[in-house]
C-alpha positions in Angstrom: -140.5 173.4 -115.3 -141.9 170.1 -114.1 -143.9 170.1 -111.5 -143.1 167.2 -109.0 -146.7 165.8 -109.4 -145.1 165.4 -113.3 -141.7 164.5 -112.1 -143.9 161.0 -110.1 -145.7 160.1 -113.1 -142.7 160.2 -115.2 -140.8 158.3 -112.7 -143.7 155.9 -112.5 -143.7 155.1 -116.1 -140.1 155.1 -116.0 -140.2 151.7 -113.7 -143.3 150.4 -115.7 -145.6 151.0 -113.1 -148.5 151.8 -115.5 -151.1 151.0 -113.0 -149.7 153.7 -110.6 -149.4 155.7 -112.8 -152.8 155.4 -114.2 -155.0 155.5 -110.4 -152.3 158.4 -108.8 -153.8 161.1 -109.7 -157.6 159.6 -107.9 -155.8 158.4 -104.3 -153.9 162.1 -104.5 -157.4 163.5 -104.7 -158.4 161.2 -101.7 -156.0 161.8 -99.7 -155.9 166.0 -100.4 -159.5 165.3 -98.9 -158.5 163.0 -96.3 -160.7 160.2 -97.1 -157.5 158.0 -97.1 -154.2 158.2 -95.3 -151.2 157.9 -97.9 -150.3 154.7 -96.3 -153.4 153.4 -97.6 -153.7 155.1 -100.8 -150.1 153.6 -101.5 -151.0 149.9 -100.5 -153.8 150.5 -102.6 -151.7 151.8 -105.7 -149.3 148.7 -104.6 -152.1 146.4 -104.8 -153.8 147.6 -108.2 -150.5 146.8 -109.7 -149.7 143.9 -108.4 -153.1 142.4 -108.8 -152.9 143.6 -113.2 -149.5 142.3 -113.1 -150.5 138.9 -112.2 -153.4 138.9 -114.8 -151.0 139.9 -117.7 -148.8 137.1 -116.3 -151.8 134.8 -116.4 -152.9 135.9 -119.9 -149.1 135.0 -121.5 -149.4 131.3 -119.8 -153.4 130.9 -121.2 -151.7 132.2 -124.4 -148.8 130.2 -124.8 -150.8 127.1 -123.8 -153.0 127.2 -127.4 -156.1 126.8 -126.1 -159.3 127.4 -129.8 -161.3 129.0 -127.1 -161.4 129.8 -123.7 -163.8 128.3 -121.4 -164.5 127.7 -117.7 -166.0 125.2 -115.8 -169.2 128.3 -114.7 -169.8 127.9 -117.9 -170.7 124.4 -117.9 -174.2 122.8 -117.7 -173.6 120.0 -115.5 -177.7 119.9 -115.4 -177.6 118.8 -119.1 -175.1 115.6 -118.4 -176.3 114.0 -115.1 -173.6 111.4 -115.8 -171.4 113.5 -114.5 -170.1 114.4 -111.0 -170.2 118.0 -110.6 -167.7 117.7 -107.3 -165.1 115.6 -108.7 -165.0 117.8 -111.9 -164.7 120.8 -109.6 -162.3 119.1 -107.4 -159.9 119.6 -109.8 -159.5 122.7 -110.1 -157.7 122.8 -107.0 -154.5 120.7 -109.2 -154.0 118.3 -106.9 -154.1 115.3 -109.8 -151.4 117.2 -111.1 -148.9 116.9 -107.8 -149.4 113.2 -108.1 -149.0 113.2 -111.5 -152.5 111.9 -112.1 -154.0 111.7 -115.7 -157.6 112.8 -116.8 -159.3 111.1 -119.0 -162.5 112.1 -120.6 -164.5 109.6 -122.7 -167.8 110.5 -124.8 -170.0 111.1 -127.9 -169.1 114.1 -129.8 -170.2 117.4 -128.3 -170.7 116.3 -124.8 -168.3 118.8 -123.6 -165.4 116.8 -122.7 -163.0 119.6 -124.2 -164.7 122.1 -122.8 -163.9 120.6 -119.6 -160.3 119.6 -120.7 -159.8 123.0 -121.7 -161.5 125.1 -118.0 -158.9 122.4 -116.1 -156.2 123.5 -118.5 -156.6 127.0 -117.9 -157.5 126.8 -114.3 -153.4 125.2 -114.7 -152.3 128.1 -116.6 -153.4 130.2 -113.4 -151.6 128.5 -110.8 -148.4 129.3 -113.9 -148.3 125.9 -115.3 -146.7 125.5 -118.1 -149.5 123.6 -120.2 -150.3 123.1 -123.7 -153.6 122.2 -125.0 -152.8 120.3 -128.6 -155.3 118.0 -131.3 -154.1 114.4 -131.7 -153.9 114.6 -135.2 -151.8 118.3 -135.2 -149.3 116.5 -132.6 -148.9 113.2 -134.3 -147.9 115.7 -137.3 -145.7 117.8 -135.2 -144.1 114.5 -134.2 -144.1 112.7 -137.8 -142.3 115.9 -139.0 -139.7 116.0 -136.3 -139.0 112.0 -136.9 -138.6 113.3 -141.0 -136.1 116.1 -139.6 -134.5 114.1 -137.1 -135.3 116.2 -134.3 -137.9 113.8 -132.6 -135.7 113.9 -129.7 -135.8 117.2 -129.0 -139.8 117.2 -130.0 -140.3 114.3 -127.6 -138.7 116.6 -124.4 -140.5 119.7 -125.7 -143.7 117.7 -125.3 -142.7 115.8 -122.4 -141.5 119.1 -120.2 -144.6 120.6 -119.8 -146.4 120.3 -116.6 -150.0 119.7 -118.0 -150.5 118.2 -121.8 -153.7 118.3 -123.2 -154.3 116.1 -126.3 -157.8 116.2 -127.8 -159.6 113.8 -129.9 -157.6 110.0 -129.5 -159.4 108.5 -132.1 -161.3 111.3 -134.0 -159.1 109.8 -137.1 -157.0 106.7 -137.6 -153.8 106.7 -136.3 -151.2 104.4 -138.3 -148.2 102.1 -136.6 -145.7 104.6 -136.8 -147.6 107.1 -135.5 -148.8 105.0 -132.3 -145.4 104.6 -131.4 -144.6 108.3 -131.5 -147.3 108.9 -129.5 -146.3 106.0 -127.5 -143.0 107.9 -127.1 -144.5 110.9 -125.4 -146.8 109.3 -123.3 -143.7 107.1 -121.8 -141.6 110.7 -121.2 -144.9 111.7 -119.2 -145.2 108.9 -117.3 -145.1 109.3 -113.7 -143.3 112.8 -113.9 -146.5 115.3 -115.4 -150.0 115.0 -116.0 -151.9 114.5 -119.0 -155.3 115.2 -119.9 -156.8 113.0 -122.7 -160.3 113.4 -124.2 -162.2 110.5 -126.8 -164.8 109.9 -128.4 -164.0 105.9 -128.2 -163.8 103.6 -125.3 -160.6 102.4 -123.7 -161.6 99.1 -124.9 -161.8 100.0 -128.5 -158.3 102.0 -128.6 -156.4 98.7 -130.1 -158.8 99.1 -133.5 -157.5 102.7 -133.5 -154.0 102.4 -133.5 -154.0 99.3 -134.9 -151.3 97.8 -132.7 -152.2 95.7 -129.6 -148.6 95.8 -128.2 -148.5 99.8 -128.8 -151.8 100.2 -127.8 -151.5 98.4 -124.4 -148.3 99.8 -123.5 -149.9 103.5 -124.1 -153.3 102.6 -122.2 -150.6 100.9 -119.3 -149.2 104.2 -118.8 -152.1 106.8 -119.2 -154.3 104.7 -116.9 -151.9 103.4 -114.4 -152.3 106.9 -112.5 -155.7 108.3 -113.9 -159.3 109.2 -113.2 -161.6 108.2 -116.6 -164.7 110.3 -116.6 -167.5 108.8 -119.2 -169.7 111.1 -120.1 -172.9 109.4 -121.6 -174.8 112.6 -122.5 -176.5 114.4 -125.4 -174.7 116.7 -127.4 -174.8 120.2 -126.7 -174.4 121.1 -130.2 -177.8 119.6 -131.0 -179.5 120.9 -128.2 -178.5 124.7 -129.7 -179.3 123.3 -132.9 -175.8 123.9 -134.1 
């Protein structure tokens, strides 16, 4: 026969309550001993739960957002690039940009850690359950060539246009042809104004019309990204170098 200590955990792992399940047996111990009352061992248990439930929740948006690696902004040496503002980085963590549908741009030489820092904003998003995707320029301008091929650009333009944070890494890391400016062009237009996007380059603003090769295309993009939009420059050394990798 089951005894009823049996008959909870079943029932516990009956309503997916795996946490419960898990720490019972430890606050039954405490309270048998009367080190807690079983209206605290229960908001405890309660707790536990909902606190692991919330991280798994959290790990499927990091996950579903694509990011190579994860990273956070402890993680970053702001000693090694004095050129940039350790409080205004910080400040956005609490999302704010992304209520006023701000853009961030970050602009440096390769390895100054302007992913790293697209990427620790990005998933500071994913915690707050924003739906945010981090993407390469080159991989979405494919995406987006493909779609155009299919004809499903439409429905690739309002995938990429729905999310509340885009991340698109590298503008400029590789030529980008006329047709491809104006499918970009596309995207950032569906953005404008409605969600934030984050933008990190290794070439100045200024330079952007030698890179997509299109001055109308290429002002009408820059219009739109900078219109609402903080530009960070970061004018450091590389951190690759400095670990001699």
């Amino acid at each position: 026969m089951t005894s009823n200590f049996q008959a909870v955990l079943n029932n516990l792992d009956e309503l997916g309550l795996s946490k419960m399940n898990a720490y019972l047996p430890e606050y039954i111990d405490q309270i048998n001993s009367q080190q807690l009352s079983f209206t605290e061992a229960l908001l405890d248990l309660t707790e536990r739960e909902l606190t692991w439930r919330e991280s798994r929740q959290i790990g499927r948006v990091i996950e579903r957002a694509r990011f190579p690696q994860e990273k956070t902004l402890k993680e970053f040496d702001f000693a090694f690039q004095p050129s940039i503002n350790p409080q205004e980085i910080k400040g956005f963590k609490d999302l704010a940009f992304l209520e006023k549908h701000e853009n961030l741009i970050f602009i440096g030489s390769p390895g100054v850690g302007k992913t790293h820092l697209a990427i620790s904003i990005g998933i500071e998003a994913c915690k707050q359950n924003k739906r945010t995707l981090f993407v390469n320029c080159h991989d979405l301008l494919l995406r987006l060539t493909t779609s155009y091929q299919k004809g499903t650009l439409d429905r690739a333009i309002h995938q990429f246009a729905r999310y509340d944070l885009l991340i698109i890494d590298e503008i400029g890391y590789l030529p980008i042809d006329h047709d491809e400016a104006n499918l970009l062009f596309q995207v950032i237009n569906a953005r404008y104004e409605q969600h934030s996007t984050i933008i990190t380059s290794n070439s100045e603003l200024s330079t952007w019309v030698d890179i997509f090769q299109n001055p109308t295309v290429t002002a009408a993009i820059l219009d739109r990204l900078v219109h609402h939009a903080h530009v960070i420059k970061i004018t450091g050394k590389s951190y690759r170098l400095r670990s001699g990798g």
